[in-house]
NUVEXSE-585063 format. One record per residue: residue number from 1; residue in one letter; x, y, z of N, C-alpha, C in turn. Coordinates in Angstrom, 2 decimals, always signed. Example, Ala and Ser with C-alpha at 12.3 -4.5 7.8 and 13.67 -1.06 7.14 Angstrom:
BEGIN
<1, "A", <+13.19, -5.69, +7.80>, <+12.30, -4.50, +7.80>, <+13.20, -3.30, +7.80>>
<2, "S", <+12.85, -2.25, +7.08>, <+13.67, -1.06, +7.14>, <+12.90, +0.03, +7.87>>
***
This chain:
BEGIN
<1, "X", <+18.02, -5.87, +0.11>, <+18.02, -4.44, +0.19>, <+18.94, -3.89, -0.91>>
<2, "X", <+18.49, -2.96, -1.69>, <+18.97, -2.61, -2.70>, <+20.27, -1.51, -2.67>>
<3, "X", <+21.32, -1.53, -3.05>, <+22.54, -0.51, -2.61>, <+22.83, +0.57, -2.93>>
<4, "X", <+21.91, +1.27, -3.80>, <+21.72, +2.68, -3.83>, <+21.32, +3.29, -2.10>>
<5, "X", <+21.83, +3.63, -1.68>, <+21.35, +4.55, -0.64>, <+19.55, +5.15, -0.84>>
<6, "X", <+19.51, +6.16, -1.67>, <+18.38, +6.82, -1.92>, <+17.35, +5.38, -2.57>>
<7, "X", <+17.27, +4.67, -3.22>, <+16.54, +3.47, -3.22>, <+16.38, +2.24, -1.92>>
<8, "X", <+17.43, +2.42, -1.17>, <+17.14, +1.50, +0.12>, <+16.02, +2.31, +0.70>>
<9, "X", <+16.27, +4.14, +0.70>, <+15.54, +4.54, +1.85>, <+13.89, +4.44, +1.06>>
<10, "X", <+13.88, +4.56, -0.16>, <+12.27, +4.76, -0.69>, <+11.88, +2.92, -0.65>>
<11, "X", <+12.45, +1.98, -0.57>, <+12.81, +0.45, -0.25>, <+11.92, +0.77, +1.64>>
<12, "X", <+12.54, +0.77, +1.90>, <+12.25, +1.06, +3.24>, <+11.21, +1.72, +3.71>>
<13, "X", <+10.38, +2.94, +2.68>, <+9.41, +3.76, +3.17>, <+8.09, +3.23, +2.73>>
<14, "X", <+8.05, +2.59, +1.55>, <+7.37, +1.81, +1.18>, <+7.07, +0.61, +1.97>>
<15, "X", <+8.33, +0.03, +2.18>, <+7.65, -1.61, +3.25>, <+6.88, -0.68, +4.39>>
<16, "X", <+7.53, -0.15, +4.89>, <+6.63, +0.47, +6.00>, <+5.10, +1.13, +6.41>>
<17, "X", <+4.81, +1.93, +4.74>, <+4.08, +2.39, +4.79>, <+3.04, +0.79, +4.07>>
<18, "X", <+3.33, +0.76, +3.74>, <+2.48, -1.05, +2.85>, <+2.30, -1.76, +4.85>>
<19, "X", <+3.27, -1.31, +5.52>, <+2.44, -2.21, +6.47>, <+1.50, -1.55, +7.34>>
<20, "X", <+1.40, -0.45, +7.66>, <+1.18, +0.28, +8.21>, <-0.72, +0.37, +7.57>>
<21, "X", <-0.39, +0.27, +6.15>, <-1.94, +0.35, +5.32>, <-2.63, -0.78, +5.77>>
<22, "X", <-1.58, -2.48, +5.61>, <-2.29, -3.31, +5.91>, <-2.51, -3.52, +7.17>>
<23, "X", <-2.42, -2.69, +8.40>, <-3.13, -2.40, +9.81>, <-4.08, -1.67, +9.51>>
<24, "X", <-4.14, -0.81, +8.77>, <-5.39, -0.02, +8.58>, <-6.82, -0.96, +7.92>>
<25, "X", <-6.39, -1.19, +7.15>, <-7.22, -1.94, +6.47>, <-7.90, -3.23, +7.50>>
<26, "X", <-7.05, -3.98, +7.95>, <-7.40, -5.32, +8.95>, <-8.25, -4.65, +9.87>>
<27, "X", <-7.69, -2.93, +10.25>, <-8.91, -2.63, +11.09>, <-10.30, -1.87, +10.87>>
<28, "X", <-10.74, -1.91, +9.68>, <-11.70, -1.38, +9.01>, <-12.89, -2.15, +9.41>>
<29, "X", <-14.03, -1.22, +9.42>, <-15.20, -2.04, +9.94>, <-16.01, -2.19, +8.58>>
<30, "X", <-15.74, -2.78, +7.88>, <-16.27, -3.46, +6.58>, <-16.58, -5.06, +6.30>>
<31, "X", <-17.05, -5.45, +5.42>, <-17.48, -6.16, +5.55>, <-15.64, -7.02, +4.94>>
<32, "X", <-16.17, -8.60, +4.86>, <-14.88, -9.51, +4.42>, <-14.37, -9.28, +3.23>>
<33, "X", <-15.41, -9.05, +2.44>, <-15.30, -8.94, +0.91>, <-14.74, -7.39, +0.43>>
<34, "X", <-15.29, -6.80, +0.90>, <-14.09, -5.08, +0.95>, <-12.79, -5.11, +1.82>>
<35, "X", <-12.96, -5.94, +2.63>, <-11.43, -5.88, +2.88>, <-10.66, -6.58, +2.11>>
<36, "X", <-11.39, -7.55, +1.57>, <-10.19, -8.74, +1.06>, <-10.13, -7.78, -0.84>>
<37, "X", <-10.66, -7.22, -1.28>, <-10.66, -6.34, -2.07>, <-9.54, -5.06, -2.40>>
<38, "X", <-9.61, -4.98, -0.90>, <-8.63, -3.68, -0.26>, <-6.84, -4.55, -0.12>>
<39, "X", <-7.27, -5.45, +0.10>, <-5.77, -6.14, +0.80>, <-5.06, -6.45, -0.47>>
<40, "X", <-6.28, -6.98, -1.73>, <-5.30, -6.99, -2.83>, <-5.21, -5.75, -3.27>>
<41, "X", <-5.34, -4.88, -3.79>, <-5.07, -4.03, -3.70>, <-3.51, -3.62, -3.14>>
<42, "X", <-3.91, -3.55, -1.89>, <-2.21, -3.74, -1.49>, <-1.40, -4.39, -1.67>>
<43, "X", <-1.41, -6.09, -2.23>, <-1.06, -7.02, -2.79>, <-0.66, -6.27, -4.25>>
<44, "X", <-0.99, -5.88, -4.90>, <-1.19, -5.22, -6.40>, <+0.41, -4.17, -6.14>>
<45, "X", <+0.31, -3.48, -5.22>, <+1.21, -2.38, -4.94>, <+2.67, -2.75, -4.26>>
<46, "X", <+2.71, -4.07, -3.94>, <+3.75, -4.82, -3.27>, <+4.39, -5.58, -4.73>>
<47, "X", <+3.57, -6.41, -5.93>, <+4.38, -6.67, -6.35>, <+5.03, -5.60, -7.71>>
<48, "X", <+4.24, -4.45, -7.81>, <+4.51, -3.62, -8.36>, <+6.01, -2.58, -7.34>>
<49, "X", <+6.11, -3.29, -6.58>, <+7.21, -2.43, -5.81>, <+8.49, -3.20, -6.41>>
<50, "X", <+8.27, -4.64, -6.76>, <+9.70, -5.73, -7.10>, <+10.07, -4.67, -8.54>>
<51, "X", <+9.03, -4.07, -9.40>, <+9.42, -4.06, -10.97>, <+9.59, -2.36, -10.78>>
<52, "X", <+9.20, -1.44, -10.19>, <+8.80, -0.13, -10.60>, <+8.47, +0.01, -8.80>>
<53, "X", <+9.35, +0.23, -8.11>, <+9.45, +0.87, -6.77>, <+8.93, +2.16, -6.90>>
<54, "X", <+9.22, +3.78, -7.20>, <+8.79, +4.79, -7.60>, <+7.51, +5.08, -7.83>>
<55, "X", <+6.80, +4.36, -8.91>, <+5.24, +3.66, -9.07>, <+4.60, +2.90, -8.28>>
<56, "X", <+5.19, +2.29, -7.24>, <+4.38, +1.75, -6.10>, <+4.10, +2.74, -5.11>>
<57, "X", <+5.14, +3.66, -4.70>, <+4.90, +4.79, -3.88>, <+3.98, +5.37, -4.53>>
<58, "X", <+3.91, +6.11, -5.45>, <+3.07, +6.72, -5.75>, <+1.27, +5.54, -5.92>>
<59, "X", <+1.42, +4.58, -6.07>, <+0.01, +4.31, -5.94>, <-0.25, +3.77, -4.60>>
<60, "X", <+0.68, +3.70, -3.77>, <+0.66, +3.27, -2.38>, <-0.11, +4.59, -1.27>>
<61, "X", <+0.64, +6.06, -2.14>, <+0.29, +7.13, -1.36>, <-1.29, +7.39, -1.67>>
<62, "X", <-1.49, +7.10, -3.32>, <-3.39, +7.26, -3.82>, <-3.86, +6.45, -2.82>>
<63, "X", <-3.72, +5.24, -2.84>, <-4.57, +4.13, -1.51>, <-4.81, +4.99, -0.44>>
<64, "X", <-3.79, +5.54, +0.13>, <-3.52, +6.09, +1.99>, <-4.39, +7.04, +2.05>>
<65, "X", <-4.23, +8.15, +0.70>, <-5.18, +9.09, +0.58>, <-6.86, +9.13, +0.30>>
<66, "X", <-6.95, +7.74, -0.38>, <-8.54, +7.60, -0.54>, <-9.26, +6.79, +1.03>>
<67, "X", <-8.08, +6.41, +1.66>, <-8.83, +5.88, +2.94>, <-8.60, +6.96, +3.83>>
<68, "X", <-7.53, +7.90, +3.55>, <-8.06, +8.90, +4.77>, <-9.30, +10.16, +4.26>>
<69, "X", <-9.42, +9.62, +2.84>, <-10.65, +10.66, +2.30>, <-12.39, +10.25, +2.99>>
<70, "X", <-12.06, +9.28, +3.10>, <-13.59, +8.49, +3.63>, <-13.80, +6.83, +3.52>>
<71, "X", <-14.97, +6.56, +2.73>, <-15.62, +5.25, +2.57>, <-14.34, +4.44, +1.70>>
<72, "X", <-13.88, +2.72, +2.00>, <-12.96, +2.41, +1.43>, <-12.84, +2.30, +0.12>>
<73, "X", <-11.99, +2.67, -0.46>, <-11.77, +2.61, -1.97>, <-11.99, +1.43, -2.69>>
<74, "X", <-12.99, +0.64, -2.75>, <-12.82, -0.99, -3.31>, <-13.40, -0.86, -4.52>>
<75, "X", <-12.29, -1.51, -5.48>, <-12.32, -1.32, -6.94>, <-12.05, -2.53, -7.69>>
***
């Protein structure tokens, strides 16, 4: 955990919300191959959280928003 205060808490909002997606996702009625699509994806945004935390939120929040927009985002 990182000792900036204001970086523990965006540290913290991120793991949470990264898990919270990967419940969403596990519960999607799609097929294996869009999920496992989707999960990297989230995989993509986790290790982009080790180098550029700030930039993971922000592509963590695009993900949250294209699955609460509709059909899953698989790219």
């Amino acid at each position: 955990m990182p000792d900036d205060p204001e970086v523990a808490a965006l540290f913290a909002l991120v793991a949470e919300r990264l898990k919270q997606a990967h419940a969403r996702v596990h519960a999607l009625n799609v097929s294996a191959e869009a999920k496992t699509a989707l999960t990297r994806q989230l995989l993509i945004v986790t290790e982009t959280a080790k180098r550029d935390l700030p930039g993971a939120a922000r592509r963590l929040s695009r993900f949250v928003q294209d699955l609460d927009e509709g059909p899953p985002p698989v790219r």
